[in-house]
C-alpha positions as CSV (number, residue, x, y, z in Angstrom):
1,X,-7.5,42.1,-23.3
2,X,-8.9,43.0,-19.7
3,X,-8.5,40.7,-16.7
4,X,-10.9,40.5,-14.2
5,X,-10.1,40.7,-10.6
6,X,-8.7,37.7,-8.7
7,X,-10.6,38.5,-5.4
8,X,-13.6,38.8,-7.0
9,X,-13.6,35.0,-7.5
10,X,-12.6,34.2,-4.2
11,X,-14.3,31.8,-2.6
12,X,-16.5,32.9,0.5
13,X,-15.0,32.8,3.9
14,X,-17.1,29.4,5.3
15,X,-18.1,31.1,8.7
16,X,-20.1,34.0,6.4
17,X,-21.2,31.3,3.7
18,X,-22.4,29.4,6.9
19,X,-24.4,32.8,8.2
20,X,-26.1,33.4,5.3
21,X,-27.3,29.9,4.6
22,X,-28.4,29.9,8.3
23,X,-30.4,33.2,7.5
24,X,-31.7,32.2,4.2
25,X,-32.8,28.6,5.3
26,X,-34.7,30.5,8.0
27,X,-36.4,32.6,5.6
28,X,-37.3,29.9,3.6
29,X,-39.0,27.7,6.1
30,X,-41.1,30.7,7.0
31,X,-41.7,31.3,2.9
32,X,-43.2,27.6,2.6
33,X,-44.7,28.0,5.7
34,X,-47.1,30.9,4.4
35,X,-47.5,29.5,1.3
36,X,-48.9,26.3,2.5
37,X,-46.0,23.9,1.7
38,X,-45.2,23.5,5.5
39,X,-47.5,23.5,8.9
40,X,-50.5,23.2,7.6
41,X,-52.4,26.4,8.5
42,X,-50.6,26.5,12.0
43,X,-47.4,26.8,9.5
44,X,-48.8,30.7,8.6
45,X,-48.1,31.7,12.0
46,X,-44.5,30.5,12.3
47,X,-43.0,34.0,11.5
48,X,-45.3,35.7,14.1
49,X,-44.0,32.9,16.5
50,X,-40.6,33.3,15.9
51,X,-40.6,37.3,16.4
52,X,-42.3,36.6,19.5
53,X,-39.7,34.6,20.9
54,X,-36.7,35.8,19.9
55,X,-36.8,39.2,18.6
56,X,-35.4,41.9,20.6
57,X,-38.0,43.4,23.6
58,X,-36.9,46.7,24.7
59,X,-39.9,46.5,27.1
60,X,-38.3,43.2,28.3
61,X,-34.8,44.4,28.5
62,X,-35.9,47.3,30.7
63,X,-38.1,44.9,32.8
64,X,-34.4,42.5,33.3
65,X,-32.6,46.7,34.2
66,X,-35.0,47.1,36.5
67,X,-35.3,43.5,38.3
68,X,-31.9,42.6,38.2
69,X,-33.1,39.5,36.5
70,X,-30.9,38.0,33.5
71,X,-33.5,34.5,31.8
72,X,-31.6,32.9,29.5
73,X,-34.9,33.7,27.4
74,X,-34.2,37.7,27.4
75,X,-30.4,37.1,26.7
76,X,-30.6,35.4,24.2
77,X,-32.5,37.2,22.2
78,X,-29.7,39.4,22.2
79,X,-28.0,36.9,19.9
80,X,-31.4,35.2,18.5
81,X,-33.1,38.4,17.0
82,X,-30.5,39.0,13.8
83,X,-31.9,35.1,12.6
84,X,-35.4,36.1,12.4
85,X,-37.1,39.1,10.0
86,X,-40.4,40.7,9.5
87,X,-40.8,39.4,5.6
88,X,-39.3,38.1,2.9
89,X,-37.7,41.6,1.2
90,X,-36.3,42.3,4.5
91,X,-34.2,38.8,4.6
92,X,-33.3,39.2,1.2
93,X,-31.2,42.7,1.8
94,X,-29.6,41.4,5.1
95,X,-28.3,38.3,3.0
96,X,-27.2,40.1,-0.1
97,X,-25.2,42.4,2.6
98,X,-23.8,40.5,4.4
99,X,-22.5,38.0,1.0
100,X,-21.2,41.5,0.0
101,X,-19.5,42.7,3.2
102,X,-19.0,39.7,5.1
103,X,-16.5,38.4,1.9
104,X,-14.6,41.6,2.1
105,X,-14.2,41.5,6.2
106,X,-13.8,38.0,5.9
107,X,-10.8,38.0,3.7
108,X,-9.6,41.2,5.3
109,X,-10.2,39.9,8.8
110,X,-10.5,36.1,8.5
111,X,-14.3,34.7,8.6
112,X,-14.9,33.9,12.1
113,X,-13.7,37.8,13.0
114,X,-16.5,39.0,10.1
115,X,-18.7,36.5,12.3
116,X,-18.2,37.6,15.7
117,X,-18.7,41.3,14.5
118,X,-21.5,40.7,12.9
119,X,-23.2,39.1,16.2
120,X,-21.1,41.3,18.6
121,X,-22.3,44.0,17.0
122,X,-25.9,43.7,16.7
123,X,-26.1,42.4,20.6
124,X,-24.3,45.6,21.6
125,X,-26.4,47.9,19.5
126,X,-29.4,46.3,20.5
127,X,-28.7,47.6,24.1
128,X,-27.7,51.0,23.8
129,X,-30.7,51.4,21.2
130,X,-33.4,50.2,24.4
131,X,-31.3,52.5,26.4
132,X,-31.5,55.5,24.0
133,X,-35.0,54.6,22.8
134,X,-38.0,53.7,24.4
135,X,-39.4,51.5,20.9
136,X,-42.5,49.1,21.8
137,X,-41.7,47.4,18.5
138,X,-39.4,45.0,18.7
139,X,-36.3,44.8,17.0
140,X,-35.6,41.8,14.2
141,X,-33.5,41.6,11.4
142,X,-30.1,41.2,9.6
143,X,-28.8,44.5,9.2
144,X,-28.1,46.0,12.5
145,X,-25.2,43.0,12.4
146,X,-24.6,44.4,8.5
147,X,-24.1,47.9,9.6
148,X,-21.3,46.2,12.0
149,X,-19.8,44.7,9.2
150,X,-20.1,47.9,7.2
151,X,-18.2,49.8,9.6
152,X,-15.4,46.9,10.1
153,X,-15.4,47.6,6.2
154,X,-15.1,51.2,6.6
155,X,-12.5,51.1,8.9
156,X,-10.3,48.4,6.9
157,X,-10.6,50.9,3.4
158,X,-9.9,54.1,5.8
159,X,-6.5,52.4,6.7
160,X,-5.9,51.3,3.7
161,X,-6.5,54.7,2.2
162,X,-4.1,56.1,4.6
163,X,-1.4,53.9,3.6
164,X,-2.3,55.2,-0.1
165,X,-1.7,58.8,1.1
166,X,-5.5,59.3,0.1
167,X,-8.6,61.0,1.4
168,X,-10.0,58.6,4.1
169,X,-13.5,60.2,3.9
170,X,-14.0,58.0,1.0
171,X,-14.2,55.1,3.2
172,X,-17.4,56.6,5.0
173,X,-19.6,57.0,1.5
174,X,-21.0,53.6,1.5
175,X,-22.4,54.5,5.6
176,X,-23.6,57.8,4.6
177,X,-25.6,56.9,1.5
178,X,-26.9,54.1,3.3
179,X,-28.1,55.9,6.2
180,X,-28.9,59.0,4.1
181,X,-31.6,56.6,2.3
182,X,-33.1,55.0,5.7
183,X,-33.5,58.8,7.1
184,X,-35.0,59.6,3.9
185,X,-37.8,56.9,4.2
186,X,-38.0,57.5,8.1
187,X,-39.3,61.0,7.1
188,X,-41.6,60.0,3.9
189,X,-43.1,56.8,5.5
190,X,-42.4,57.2,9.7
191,X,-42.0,53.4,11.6
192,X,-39.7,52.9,14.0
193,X,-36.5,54.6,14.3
194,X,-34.5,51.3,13.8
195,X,-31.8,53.3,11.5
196,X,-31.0,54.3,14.8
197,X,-29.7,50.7,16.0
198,X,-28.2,50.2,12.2
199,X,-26.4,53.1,13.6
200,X,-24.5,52.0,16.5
201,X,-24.2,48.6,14.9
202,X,-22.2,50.4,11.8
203,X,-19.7,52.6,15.2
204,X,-19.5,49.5,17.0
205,X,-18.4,47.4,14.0
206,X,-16.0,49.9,13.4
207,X,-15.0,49.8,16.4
208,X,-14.2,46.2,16.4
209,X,-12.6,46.2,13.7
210,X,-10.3,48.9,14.4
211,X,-9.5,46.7,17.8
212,X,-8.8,43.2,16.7
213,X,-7.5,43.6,12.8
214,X,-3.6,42.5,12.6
215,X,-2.2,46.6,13.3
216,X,-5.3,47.4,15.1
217,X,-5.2,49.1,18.4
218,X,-4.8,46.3,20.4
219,X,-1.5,45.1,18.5
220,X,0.1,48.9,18.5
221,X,-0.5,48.5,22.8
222,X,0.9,45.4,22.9
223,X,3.8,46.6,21.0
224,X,4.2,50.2,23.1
């Protein structure tokens, strides 16, 4: 008789089952809103509304470089812009990833950490993609905060695959198919290069993770 796995009944870690709610009951306002259900006819132009106020600008974060101005309304889009999406599909993959990856960090990491690496992540990667790309199109979306919660996830299977004496390459395959796929539509359909951000979102979670997990870097300084 097989058993099934234990931790794949785990309950979610509330601070991810809290995200995702928050990113699906966004969704769904904007859903109802289209189809009529909410607003009226003003309700079709919620999502366009939304993305106009807090998507990412790289035109305004190079106009707050340049001014030396900080509005609360350009900073916090920094934090704002992983809430809102372009449609329906596109809400629909960054929820399933980050159910998937946010329960794995979550349990590995505790679910605040998954959290906070999900938004650290995307804020950060949202910068150094305006400062490595001049995109008029602005940036929206769940899975520049995914990719940071893929590489947390990355990093937490390459340690444990070097505690298993095994190849930690293994750990990068989930990154590489991923971003393997978005180059792939890049070149067959063009748009913007946002794999670029999913990018440095997928480092910087990484990153993260490999500062603040229990053994991480900044537990081995603490202990040299």
């Amino acid at each position: 008789m097989s058993h099934s796995d234990p931790s794949a009944f785990n309950p979610l870690p509330a601070p991810v089952a809290i995200l995702a709610l928050a990113l699906g009951g966004i969704e769904l306002m904007f859903f109802a809103a289209e189809q009529g259900i909410l607003g009226g006819q003003a309700g079709v132009g919620w999502r366009a509304a939304a993305l106009q106020d807090y998507a990412f600008s790289d035109r305004y974060f190079e106009w707050m470089l340049q001014n030396g101005q900080w509005p609360l309304d350009g900073l916090m889009r920094f934090l704002t812009y992983p809430l809102v999406h372009f449609s329906f599909t596109a809400t629909i993959f960054g929820v399933v990833f980050v159910l998937a990856i946010g329960k794995f960090v979550g349990e590995a990491m505790g679910g605040l950490v998954a959290v906070a690496i999900f938004f650290v992540s995307s804020a950060l990667a949202a910068a150094l993609y305006a400062l490595v790309i001049n995109d008029e199109f602005p940036l929206a979306g769940a899975m520049v905060g995914s990719y940071g919660l893929i590489g947390a996830f990355s990093y937490i299977l390459a340690t444990t695959l070097e505690e298993m004496g095994e190849n930690q390459l293994r750990a990068f395959q989930l990154i590489g198919f991923l971003m393997g796929i978005q180059l792939l539509f890049a070149l067959l359909f063009g748009g913007p290069p946002h794999w670029i951000a999913d990018l440095f979102g997928a480092l910087i979670g990484f990153a993260l993770a490999a500062l603040v997990r229990p053994g991480g870097l900044i537990a081995r300084m603490r202990r040299d």
